[in-house]
C-alpha positions in Angstrom: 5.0 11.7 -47.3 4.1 9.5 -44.7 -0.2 9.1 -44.1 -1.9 8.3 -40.8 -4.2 4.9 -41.0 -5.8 2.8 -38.9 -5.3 -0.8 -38.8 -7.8 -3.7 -38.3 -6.4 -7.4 -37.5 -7.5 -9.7 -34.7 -7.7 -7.3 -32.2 -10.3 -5.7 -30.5 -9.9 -2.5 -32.0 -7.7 -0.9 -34.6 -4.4 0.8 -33.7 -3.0 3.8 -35.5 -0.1 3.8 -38.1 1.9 5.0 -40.9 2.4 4.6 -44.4 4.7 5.7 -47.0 2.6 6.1 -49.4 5.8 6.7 -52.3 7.7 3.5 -50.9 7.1 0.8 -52.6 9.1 -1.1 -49.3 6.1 0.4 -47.3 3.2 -1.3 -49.5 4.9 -5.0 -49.6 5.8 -4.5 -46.0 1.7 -4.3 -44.8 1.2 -7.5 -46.7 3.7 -9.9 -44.6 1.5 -10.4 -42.0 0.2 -13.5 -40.6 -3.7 -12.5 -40.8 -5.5 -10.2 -42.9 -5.4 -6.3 -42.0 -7.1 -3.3 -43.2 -5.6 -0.2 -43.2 -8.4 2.6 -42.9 -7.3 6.0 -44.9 -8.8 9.5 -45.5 -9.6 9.7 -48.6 -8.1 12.6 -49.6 -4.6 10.5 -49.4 -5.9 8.0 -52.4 -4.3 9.7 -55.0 -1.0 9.0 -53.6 -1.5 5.0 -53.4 -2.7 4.7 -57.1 0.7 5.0 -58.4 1.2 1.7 -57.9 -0.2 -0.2 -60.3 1.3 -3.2 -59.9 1.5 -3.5 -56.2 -2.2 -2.3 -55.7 -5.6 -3.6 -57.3 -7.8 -0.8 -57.5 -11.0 -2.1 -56.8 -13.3 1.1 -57.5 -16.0 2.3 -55.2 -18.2 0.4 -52.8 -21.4 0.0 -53.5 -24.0 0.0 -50.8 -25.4 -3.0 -51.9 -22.2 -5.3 -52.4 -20.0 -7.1 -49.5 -16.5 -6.0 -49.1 -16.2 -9.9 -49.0 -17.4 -9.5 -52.8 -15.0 -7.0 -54.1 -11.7 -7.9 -52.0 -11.5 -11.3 -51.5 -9.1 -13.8 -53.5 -6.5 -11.1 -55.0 -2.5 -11.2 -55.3 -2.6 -7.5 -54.9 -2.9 -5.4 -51.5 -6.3 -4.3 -52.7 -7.8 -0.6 -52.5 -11.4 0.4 -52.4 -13.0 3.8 -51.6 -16.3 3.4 -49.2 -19.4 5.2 -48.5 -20.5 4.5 -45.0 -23.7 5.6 -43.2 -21.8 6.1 -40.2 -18.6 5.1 -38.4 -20.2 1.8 -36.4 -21.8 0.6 -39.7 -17.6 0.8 -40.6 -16.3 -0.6 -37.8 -18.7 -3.5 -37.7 -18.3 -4.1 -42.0 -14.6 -4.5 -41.3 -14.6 -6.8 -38.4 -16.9 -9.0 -40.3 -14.8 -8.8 -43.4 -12.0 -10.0 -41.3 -13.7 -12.9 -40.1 -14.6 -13.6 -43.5 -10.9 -13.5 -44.8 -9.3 -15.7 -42.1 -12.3 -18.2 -42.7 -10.8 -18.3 -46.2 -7.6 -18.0 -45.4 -7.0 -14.6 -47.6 -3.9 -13.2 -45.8 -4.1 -9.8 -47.5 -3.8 -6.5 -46.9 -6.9 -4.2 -47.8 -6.6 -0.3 -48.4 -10.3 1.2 -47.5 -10.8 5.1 -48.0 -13.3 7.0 -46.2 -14.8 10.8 -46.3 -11.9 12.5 -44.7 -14.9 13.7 -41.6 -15.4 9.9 -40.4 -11.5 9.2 -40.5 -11.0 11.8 -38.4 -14.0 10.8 -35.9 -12.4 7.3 -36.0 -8.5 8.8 -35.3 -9.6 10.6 -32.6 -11.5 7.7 -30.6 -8.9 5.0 -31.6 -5.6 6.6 -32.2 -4.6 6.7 -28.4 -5.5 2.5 -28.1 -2.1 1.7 -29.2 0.3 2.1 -31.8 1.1 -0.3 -35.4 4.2 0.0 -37.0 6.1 3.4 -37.2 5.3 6.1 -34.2 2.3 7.4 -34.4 1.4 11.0 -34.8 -1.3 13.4 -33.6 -2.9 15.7 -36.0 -5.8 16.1 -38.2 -6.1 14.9 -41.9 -4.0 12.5 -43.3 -0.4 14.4 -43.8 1.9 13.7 -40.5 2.2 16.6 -38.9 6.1 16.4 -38.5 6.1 17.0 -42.4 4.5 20.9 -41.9 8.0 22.0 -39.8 10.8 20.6 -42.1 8.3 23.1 -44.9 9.0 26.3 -42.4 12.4 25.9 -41.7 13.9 26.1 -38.1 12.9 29.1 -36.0 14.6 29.7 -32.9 12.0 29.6 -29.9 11.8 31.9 -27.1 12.5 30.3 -23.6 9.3 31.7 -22.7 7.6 29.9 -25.2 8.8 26.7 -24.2 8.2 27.3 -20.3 4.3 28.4 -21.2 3.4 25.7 -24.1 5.6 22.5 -22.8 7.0 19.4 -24.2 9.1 18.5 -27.0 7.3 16.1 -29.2 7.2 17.0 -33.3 3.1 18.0 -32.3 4.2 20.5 -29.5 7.0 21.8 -31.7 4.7 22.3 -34.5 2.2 24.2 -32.5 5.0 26.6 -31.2 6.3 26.7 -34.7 3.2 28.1 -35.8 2.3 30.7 -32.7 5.2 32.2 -33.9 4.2 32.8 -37.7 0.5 34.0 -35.9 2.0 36.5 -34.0 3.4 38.4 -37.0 0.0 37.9 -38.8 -2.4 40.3 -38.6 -5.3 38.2 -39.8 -7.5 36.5 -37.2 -6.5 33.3 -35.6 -8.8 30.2 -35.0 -7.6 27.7 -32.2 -9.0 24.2 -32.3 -8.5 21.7 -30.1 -10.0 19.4 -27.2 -10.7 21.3 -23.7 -7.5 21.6 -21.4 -5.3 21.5 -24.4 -4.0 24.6 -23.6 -5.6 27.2 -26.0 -5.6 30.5 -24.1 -2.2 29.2 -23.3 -1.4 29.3 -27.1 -4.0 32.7 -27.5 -1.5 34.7 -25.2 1.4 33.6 -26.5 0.3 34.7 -29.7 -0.2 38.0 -28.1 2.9 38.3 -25.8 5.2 37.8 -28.5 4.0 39.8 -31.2 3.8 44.0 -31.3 0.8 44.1 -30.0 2.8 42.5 -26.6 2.4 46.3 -24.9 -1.3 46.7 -25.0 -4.2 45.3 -23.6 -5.4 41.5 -24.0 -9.2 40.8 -23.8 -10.7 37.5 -23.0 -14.0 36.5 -23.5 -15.5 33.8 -22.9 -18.5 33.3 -25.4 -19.6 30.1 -23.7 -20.3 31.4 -20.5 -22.3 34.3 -21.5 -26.2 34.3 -22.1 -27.0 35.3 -25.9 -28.5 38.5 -24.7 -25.8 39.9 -22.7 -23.1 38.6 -25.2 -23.7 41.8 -27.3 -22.8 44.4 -24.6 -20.2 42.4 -23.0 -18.6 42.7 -26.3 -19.3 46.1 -28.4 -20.5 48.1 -24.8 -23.5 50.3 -24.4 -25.0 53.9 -23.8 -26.7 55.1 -20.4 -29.9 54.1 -20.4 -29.9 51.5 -23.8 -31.5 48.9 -21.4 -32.9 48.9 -17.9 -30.1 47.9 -16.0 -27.9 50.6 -18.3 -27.4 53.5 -15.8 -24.0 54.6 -17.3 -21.8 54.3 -20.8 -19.7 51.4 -20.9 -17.1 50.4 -23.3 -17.2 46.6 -24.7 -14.4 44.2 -24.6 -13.7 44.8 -28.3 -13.1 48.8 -27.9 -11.4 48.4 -24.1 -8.4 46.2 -26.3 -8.0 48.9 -28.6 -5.0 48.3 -30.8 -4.1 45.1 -28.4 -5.8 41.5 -28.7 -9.5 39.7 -28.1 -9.7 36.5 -27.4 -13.1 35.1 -28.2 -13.1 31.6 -26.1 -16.0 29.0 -26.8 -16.4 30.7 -30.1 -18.4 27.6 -30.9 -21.6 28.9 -28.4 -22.0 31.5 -30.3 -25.7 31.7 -31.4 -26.3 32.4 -34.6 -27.9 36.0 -34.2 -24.3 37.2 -32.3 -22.2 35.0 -35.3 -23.7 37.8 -37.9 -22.9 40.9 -35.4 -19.1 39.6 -35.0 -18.8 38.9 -38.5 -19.7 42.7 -39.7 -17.6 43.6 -36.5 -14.4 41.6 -38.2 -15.2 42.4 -41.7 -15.5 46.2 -41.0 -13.8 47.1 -38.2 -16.5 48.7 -36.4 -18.7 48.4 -34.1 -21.9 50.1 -32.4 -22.6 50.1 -29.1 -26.2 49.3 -27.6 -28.0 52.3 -27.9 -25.7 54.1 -30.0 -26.5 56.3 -33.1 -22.7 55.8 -34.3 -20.5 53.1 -35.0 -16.9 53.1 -33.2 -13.7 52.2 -35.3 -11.6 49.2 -33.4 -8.2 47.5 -34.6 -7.8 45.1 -31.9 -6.3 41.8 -33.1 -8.7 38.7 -32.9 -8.0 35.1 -31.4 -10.8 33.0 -31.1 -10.9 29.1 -29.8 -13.3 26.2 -29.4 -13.8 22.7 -28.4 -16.2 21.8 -31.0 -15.9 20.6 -34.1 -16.9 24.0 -36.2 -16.8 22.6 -40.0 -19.3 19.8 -39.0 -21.4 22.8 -37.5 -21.2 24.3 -40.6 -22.3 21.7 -42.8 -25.2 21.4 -39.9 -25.9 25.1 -40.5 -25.2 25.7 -37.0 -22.1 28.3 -38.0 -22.3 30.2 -40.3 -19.7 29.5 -42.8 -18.5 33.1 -44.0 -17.6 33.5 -40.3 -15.8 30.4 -40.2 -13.6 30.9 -42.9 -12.5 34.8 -41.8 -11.7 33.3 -38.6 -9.4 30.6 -39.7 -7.2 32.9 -41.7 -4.6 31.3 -39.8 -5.6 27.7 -38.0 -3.7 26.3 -34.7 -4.4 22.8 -33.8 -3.8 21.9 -30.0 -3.2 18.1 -29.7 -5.0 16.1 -27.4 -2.2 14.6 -24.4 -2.6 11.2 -25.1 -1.3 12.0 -28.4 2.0 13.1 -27.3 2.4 10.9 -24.4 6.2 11.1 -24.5 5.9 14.7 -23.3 3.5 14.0 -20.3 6.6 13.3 -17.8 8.2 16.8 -18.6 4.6 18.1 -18.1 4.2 16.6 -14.8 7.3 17.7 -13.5 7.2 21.5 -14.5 3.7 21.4 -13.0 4.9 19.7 -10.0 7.7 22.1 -9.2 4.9 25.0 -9.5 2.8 23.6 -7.3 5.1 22.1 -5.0 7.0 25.4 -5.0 10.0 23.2 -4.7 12.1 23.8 -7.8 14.0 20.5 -7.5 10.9 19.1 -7.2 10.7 15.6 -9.4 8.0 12.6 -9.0 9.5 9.5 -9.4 10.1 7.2 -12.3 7.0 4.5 -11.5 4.6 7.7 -11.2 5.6 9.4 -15.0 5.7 5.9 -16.5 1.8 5.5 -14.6 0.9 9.0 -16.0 1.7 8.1 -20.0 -0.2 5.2 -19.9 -3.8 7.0 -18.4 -5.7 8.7 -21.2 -6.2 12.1 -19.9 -9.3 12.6 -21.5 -9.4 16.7 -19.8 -5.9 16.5 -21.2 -3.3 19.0 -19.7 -6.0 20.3 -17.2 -6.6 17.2 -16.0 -3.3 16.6 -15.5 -2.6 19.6 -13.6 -5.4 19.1 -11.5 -4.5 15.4 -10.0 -1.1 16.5 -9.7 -2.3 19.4 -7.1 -4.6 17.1 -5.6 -1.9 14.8 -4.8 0.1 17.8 -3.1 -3.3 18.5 -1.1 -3.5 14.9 -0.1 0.2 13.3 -0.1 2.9 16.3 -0.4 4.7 15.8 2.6 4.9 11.7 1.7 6.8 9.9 -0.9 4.3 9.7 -3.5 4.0 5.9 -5.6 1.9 4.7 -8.0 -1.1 3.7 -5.8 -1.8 6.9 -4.7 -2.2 8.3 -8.1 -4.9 5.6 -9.1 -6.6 6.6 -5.9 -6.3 9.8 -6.7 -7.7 9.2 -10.5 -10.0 6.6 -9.5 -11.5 8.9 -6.9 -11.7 11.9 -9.7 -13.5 10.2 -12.7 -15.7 8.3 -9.4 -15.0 4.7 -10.5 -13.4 2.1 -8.6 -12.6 3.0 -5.2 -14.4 0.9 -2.2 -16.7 3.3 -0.8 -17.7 6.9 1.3 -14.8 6.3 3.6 -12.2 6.0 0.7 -13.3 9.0 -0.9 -14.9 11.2 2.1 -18.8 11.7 2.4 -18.7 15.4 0.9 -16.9 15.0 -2.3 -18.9 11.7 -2.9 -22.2 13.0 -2.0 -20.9 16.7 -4.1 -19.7 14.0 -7.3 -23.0 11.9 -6.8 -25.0 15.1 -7.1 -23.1 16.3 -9.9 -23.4 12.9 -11.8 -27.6 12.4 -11.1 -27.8 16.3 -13.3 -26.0 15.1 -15.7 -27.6 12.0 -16.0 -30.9 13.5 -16.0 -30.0 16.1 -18.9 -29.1 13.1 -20.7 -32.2 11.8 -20.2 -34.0 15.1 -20.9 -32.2 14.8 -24.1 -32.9 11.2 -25.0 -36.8 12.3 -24.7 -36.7 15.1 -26.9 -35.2 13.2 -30.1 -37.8 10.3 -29.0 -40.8 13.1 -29.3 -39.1 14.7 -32.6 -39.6 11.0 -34.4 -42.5 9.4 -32.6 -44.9 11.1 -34.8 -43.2 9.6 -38.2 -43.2 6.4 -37.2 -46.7 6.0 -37.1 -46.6 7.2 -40.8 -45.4 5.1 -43.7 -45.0 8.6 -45.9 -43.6 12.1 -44.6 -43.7 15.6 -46.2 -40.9 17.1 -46.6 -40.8 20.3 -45.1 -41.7 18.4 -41.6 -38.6 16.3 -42.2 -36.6 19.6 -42.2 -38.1 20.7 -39.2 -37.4 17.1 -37.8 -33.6 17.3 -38.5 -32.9 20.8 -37.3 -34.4 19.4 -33.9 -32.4 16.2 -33.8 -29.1 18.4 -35.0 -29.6 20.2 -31.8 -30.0 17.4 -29.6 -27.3 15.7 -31.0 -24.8 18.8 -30.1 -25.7 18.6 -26.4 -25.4 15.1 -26.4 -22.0 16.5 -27.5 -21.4 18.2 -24.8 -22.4 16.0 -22.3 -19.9 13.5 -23.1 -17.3 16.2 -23.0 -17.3 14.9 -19.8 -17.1 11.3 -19.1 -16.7 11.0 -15.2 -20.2 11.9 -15.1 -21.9 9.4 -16.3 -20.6 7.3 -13.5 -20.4 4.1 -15.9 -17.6 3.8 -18.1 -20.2 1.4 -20.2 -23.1 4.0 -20.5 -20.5 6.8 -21.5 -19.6 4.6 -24.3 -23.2 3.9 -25.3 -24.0 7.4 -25.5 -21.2 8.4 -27.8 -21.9 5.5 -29.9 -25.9 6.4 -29.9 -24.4 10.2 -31.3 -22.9 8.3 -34.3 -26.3 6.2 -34.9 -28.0 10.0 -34.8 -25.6 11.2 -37.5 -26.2 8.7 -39.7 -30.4 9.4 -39.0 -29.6 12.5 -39.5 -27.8 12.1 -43.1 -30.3 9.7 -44.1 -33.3 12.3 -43.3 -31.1 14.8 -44.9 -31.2 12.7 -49.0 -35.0 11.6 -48.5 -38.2 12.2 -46.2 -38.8 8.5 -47.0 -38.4 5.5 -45.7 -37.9 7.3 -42.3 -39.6 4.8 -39.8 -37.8 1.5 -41.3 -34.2 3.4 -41.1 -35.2 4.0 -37.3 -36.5 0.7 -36.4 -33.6 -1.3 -38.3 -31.1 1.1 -37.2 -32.0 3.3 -34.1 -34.6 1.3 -32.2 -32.3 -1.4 -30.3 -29.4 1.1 -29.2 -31.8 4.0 -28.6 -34.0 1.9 -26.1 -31.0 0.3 -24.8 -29.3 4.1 -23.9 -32.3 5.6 -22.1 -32.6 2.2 -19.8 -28.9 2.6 -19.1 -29.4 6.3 -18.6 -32.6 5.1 -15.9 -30.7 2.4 -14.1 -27.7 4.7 -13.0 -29.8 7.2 -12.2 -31.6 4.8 -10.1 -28.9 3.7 -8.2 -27.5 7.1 -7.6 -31.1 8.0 -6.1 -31.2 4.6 -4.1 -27.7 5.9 -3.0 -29.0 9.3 -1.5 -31.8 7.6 0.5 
């Protein structure tokens, strides 16, 4: 079985990999290097690399207190060593100085470092589009490659309407098909996870469209986009006169799909009063309608979806877990397009010769091989939506590759040379949207500032304050979350990347308050201080400019 890892050498950051962990060819290979590596693993691969006694030195587990340079250094051995991490910068920056330590004395080994399976998986999703090490590298979560899951199910022949609604032909694309096709026979609920513009409805519908249910009625809903105190009615309906604005019976989205499908979109907004209500609702198969006496029996099929990362909500108490685990009965990954980068040209195409209306339509060579290399961080979406800007701006020209990088450039509002390049009204409309955004980041930035100011002036804190402390920082750290969800708005590619890294520093704040209400104020001013300080002047500058801007 091969096992996704992340390798750090002399570059600036790691690249994603491969390993066979039961070739023996595999682990003498990653030592012939000219420079030390590490290879960063999930740790719930380990057990597969300890077979090899004599290939591998196991060195244990890290202790806090002891240098990797300590524990690794001066082996014949590629060496292995399980570690225990605050948080994933602390990581990033350990290894880097490791390596610098290593080529100092010229150690040209290879080191095997296992970490909790939730920080790998933070780390392959930031790094695993940079570039590639080795074998092809795969999309996926956990450590298994993803191809492996298919050659278990056996070939399945798939509908051509399942390849014209979910496209490409890369082992993650095929795998997500593969498994639409076992959901739709299910009968259990279906969870879809995966970054926004992944195409998850997409997947939701196909689920619905090919199996019995394909007849009857699908329901969408989109639980993000609903205030908590409507949510309720939207979904289970009401009587005449339950509430003021009630002036006749309505049926809810869950009755109106009757023996069909609901899609529950942006599951992840759910708050946690409505989480209990659709739990009952799925565990009993009935619901009551506001200002009902009786409950109504429903049989509807459920699909729900979400950008967000639900286990770590979980563990944050901000889902409840019994409802997570009846909704993933059946769990759908969507990868992320710069994963499968090899399927963006048959994207672009297909969505070309929709929006074109041309069905010869094909953009040409220099364009595609432009497209696989941009990251596409809104992902099919994304894609969709500079290819029918293009057509807006270009379609009766020969398209090249400089006017997709205006296009792009003008989208994410970097680069370009000014209002005239990009027209006053969508500059003046992005500039608007950018200065709310950076002002809710700000917004944000002061609330976790006035959730800690009052510890630091305290050399001791009770502990249930430090609960109430954390609950409030958890919160702030999922809207800071969801602001970068979208990276075009902070304007500066350097302060989006501040801000993400400032949500790991949080995390690991927020595990430290979670094992002690002590040494509070010395974590924050060793760890969170500098970076904090340095984010909301950032966050002040841009906004300062954009203001100077609208003057």
């Amino acid at each position: 079985m091969e096992y996704q890892a992340l390798r750090f050498d002399d570059s600036d950051h790691p690249v994603s990999c491969t390993i066979r962990a039961e070739n023996a060819e595999d682990i003498v290979e990653i030592r012939k290097t000219r420079l030390p590596a590490i290879y960063l693993l999930s740790d719930d691969a380990i057990d597969a690399f300890t077979v090899h006694p004599t290939l591998i030195r196991d060195r244990g587990t890290k202790h806090r207190k002891k240098a990797l340079s300590d524990l690794l250094l001066g082996y014949d051995r590629t060496c292995l060593i399980r570690g225990s991490y605050e948080g994933t910068r602390q990581l990033v920056r350990s290894c880097k100085a490791f390596l610098a330590r290593a080529r100092d004395q010229g150690d040209r080994n290879a080191f095997l470092i296992f970490i909790p399976a939730d920080a790998f998986i933070r780390l392959w999703t930031r790094y695993s589009g940079v570039g590639t090490a080795g074998r092809k590298s795969r999309s996926g979560r956990g450590t298994a490659a993803p191809s492996d899951l298919p050659g278990l199910l056996g070939d399945e022949e798939v509908p051509p309407q399942l390849r014209e609604s979910y496209i490409g032909d890369s082992p993650d694309v095929n795998l997500v098909r593969r498994l639409i096709l076992i959901a739709a026979r299910c009968e259990n609920p279906t969870l879809i996870l995966g970054e926004s513009g992944t195409g998850k409805e997409i997947v939701a519908r196909s689920i619905h469209q090919l199996s019995a249910r394909r007849g009857l009625r699908f329901e969408a809903v989109n639980c993000g986009a609903l205030p908590s105190n409507l949510l309720e009615s939207t979904l289970f309906g009401h009587k005449k006169g339950a509430f003021t604005d009630a002036r006749r019976d309505r049926k809810g989205s869950w009755e109106l799909a009757s023996n069909g499908t609901l899609f529950l979109d942006e599951i992840g907004d759910l708050s946690l009063e409505n989480q209990v209500k659709i739990l009952r609702a799925l565990s009993t198969n009935r619901i009551r309608p506001l200002g009902a006496e009786t409950d109504v029996t429903v049989h509807a099929s459920v699909i729900a979806a979400t950008n967000r990362d639900l286990f770590a909500m979980v563990q944050s108490g901000h889902f409840r877990d019994d409802l997570y685990y009846r909704l993933r009965s059946f769990l759908i990954f969507t990868p992320a397009l710069r994963n499968h980068p090899d399927d963006i040209p048959l994207m672009a195409n297909q969505f070309w010769r929709r929006i074109t209306k041309v069905n010869a339509a094909v953009l040409p060579a220099a364009v595609l091989a432009e497209m696989k290399a941009y990251p596409w961080y809104g992902n099919g979406r994304e894609l969709k939506n500079v290819l029918s800007f293009l057509n807006g701006l270009f379609g009766r020209h020969p398209l090249g590759v400089e006017h997709f990088r205006a296009v792009t450039r003008y989208q994410r509002g970097v680069g370009g040379s000014g209002a005239g390049e990009r027209g006053p009204a969508g500059l003046a409309l992005h500039r608007a949207e950018a200065l709310q955004h950076l002002k809710r980041a700000d917004e944000v930035l002061r609330a976790v500032e006035m959730a800690v100011q009052p510890y630091l002036k305290r050399t001791r804190t009770a502990l249930p304050e430090m609960k109430v402390t954390l609950s409030r920082i958890e919160n702030r750290m999922l809207e800071l979350e969801a602001l970068c969800l979208y990276p075009v708005l902070f304007v500066n590619p350097a302060l989006f990347e501040r801000v993400r890294d400032l949500h790991e520093d949080l995390s690991g704040f927020a595990r430290h308050l979670e094992k002690s209400a002590g040494g509070v104020k010395g974590y924050w001013l060793r760890h969170l201080e500098d970076p904090f300080q340095r984010t909301r002047r950032m966050v002040f500058q841009e906004v300062a400019k954009i203001m100077r801007f609208r003057k």
